[in-house]
N, C-alpha and C positions, 0 to 999 in steps of 0.2 A: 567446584564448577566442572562444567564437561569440559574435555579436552581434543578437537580432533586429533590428536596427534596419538588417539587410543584407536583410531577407524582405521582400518584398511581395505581397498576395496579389489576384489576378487579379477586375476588374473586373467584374457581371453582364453574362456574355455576350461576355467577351472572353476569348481564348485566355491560355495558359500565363503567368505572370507573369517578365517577364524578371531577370536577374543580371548584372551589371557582367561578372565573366571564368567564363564557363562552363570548366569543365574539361573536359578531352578525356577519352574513352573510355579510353584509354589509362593518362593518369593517376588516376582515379578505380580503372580496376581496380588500377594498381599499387599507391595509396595507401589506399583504405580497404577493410575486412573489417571483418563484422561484431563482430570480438573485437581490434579495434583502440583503443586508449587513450591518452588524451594529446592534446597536441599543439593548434590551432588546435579541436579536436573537443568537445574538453569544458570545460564551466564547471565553476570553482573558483574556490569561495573561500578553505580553508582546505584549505590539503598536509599528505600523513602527517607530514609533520615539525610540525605545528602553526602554521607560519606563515599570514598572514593576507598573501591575496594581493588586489590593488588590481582594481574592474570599475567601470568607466564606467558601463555602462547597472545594473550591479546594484545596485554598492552602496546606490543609494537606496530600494532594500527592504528594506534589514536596516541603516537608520541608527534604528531605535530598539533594535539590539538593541548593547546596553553590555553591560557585565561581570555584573552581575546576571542579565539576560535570558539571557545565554549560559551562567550558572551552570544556571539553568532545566532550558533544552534538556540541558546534561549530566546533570541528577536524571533529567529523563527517559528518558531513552535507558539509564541504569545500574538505574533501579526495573524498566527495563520487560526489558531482558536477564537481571536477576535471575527474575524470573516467567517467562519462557518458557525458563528452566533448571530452573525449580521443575515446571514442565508436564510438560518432557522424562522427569524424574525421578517424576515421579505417573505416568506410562503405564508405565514400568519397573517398577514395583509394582502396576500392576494396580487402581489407582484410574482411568487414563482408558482406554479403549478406544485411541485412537491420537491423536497432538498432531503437530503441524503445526509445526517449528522456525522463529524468524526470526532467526536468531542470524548477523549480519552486518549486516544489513538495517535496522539500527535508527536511521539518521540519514534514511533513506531516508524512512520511518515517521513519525519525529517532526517532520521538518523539514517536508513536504508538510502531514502534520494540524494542524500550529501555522499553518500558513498561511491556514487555512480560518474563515471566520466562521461566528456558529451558524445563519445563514440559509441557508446552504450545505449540499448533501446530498453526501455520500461514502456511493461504491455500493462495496465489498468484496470479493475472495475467498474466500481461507481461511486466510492469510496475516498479516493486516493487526492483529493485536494491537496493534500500537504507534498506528496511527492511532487503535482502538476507544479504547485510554486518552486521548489526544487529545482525544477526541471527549465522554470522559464517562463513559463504558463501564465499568461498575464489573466488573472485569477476573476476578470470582466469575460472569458471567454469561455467560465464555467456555469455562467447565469443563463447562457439561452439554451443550454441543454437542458436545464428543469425550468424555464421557463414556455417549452416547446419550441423556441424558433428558429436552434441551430445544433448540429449535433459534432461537437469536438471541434470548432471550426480550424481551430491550430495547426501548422506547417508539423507534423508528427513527424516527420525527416529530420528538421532542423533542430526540434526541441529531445528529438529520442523519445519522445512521449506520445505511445501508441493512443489513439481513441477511446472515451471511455467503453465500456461491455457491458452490457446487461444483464444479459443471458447468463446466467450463473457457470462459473467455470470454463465458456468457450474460451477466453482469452488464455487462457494456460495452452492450450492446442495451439493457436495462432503465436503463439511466445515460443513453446518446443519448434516449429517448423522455422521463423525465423531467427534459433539459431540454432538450428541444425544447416537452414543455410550461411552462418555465420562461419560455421567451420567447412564447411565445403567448399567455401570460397576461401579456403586461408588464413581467415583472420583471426586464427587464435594459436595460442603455442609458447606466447613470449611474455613479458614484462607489456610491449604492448597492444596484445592483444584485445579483441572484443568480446563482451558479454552480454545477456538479456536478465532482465529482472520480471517478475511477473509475480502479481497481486493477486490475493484472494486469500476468503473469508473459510471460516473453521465450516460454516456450513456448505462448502465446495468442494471440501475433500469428500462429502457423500454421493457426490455427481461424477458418473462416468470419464466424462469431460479431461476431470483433473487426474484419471489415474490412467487413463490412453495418453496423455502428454509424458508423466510417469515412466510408461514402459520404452514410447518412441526416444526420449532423452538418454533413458538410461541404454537403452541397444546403440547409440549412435554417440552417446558421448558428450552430448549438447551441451552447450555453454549457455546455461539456463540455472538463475536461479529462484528458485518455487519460494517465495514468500508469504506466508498463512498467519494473517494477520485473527488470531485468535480471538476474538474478543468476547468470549465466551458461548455468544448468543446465535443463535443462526433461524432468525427472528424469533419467532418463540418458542425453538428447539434448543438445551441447554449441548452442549459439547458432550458429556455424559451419555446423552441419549445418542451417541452417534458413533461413538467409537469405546474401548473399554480402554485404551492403553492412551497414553501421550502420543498428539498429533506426527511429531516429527520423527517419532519409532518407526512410521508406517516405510519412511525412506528404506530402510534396511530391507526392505522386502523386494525392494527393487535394483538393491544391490549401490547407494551411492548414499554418502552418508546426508545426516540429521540431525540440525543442533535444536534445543530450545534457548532461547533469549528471553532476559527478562524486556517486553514490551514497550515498557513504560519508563526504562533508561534509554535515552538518546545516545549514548555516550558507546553502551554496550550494541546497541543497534546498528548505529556506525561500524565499530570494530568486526563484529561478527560479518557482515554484510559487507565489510570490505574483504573479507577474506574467504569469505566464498566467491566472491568475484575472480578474487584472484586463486584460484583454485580452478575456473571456469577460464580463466583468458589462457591461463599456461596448459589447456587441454584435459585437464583431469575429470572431466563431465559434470552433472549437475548436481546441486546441493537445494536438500529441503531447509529453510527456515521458520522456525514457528516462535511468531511474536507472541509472549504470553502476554497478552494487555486486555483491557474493558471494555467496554459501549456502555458509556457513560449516560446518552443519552436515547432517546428510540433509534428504532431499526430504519424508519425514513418518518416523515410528519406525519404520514399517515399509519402510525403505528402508535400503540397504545402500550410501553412495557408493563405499566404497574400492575397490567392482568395477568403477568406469568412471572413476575418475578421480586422477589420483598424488599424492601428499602432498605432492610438491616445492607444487603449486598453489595448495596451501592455506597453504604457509606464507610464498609470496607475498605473499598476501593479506592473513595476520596483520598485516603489517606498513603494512597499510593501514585499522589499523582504528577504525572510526570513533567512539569511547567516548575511546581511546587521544588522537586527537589534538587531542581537545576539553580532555582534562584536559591535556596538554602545554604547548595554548596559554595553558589560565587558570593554570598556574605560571609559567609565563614571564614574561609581563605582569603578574603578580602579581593576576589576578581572583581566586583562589581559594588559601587555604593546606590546608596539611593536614589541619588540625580539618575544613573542608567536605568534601574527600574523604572522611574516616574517616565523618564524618557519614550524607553521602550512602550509603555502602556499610551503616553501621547501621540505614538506614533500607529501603533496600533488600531486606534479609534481613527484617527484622521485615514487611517487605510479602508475601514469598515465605512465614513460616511463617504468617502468616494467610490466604494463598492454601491453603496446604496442611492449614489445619486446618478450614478452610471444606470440603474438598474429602474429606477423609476423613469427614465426619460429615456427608455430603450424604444425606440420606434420598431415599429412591426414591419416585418420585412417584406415584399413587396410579391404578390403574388404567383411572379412568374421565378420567383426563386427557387422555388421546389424542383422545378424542370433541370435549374445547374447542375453543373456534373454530375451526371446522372451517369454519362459514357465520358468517355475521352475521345471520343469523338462524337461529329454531328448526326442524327440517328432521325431519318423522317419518321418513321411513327411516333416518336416523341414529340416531336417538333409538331405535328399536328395534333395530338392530343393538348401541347401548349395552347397554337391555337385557340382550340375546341373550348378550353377552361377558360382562357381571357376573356373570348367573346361572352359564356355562359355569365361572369362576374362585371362584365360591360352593361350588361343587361338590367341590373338593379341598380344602376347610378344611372340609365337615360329614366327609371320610374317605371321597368316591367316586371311582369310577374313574372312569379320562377312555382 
């Protein structure tokens, strides 16, 4: 497994930070690509087989998580794949406009969000369900964003949980600046210091966006850490087509190190991601993470994968799946009997038809809502364009034409 404890990173004003055995040219092109897995490359703690594999520098991150703790992380990761099945299934019917799948991705999700304190901000894509529950996120407040009738409506103060992002890659900009003001204001240095987390997809590191957040972090030191959740695909661009080396090499270029994580262990996701945190709160600047996980299922509803990609792939992948070898592990060991599973899965479902009965009797929100907060304060050209729009929509309820 990688080791940070092999990074050093380059003194102010002094060149490139050296490595014990640089590798040749040579061997770097023969040995790594970007769709390379395994091996010295990636941290692991727990293998699809469910074993629990031994890390020096890790394990002292995730020595409080016992058999209970680890029960935990599997409620979550099975409540929160139930709901973005129940999602997939409400856009199918014409309750969401379009739903955004994380179905793979879910160790990726809860491991990095379990690692986060509430003083912590997590900036989002569009992806990131599993952190939002994490986070707080009462998971009825993710439906009218693809439903069109609300956008993030969440206290993002209270939760840490920045708004979701569209725009491929801005939120990595809007995450470097708030915590580069995180440490101008002092709040980092100690044990309890603050940090930023921020999401995005393998296909974001091709975007300007995420390599100007890249440089401003790395000059300034920022208590940011860049999270790339890999999942191979960046719609129906393979990773491959987009870079030639491993995602999280690209850190070194920018002078702050890069681990790869295996994705699809919760366990290792946790760990790694707590201690890039902590690495960012006691001031050491920012750390690339790159979740090596799937996209299990399309890239949003309105995606079609089977045109770009073979099923052989997927069913690969199946068997790497990371719900699978969490409950593997806690029968084996004896964390967890069957009544917990059956449990957890009854609870699951009872979360997905309250998802879904919340979402069919979601009433449409009321015309002049669009005018809300628009300013923080009262702005008469708005307020007259309010007006202007109520009267125009008064109009077809007295029976006028329009």
């Amino acid at each position: 497994m990688s080791s940070p404890e092999q990074w050093t990173r380059p003194e102010p004003g002094a060149g490139p930070a050296a490595t014990a055995a640089e590798p040749t040219p040579e061997q770097v092109i023969a040995g790594l690509r970007a769709t390379t897995e395994g091996g010295a490359e990636l941290t692991q703690l727990l293998n699809p087989e469910g074993e629990r594999l031994a890390s020096a520098h890790f394990d002292p991150y995730v020595s409080d998580i016992d058999a209970e703790a680890l029960r935990g992380l599997y409620r979550d990761m099975v409540l929160v794949r139930r709901a973005d099945r129940e999602g997939n299934a409400m856009q199918r019917q014409g309750q969401l406009g379009i739903w955004v799948p994380l179905l793979g991705q879910e160790a990726a999700q809860i491991g990095s969000g379990r690692a986060l304190r509430p003083t912590d901000m997590a900036f989002p894509s569009y992806r990131e369900h599993g952190v939002a529950y994490t986070r707080g996120v009462d998971f009825k407040e993710l439906l009218g964003i693809f439903r069109g009738t609300d956008h993030s409506g969440w206290d993002f103060q209270a939760h840490g949980f920045h708004p979701y992002t569209i725009v491929i890659g801005n939120q990595v900009l809007n995450a470097t600046g708030y915590a580069m003001g995180q440490k101008f204001e002092g709040k980092v240095g100690d044990d309890d210091g603050e940090a930023t987390i921020v999401y995005f997809g393998d296909g974001a590191t091709s975007q300007g966006d995420v390599h100007e957040g890249f440089v401003w972090s790395a000059v300034y030191d920022a208590p940011v850490v860049f999270f790339c959740q890999n999942n191979q695909w960046a719609i129906s661009e393979p990773t491959e087509r987009q870079s030639r080396l491993p995602l999280y090499q690209r850190a070194r270029g920018y002078g702050f190190p890069g681990i790869r994580v295996d994705g699809n262990d919760v366990l290792a996701c946790l760990a790694v991601t707590r201690w890039a945190l902590d690495e960012c709160r006691h001031g050491n600047g920012p750390v690339l993470i790159e979740a090596f996980t799937y996209r299990m299922d399309a890239h949003t509803t309105t995606d079609d994968p089977t045109r770009y990609r073979l099923s052989d792939e997927l069913e690969v992948w199946k068997h790497k799946d990371p719900i699978e070898r969490v409950r593997v592990h806690l029968a084996r060991t004896g964390g967890a009997d069957q009544e917990f599973f059956d449990q957890v899965q009854a609870d699951a479902d009872a979360f997905a038809a309250d998802l879904r009965d919340f979402c069919f009797n979601m009433p449409d929100p009321p015309p002049e809502r669009i005018f809300a907060n628009v300013y923080a304060e009262p702005s008469p050209v708005l307020e007259a364009q309010q007006r202007e729009h109520l009267a125009y929509l008064a109009g077809f309820a007295e029976g006028g034409e329009r």
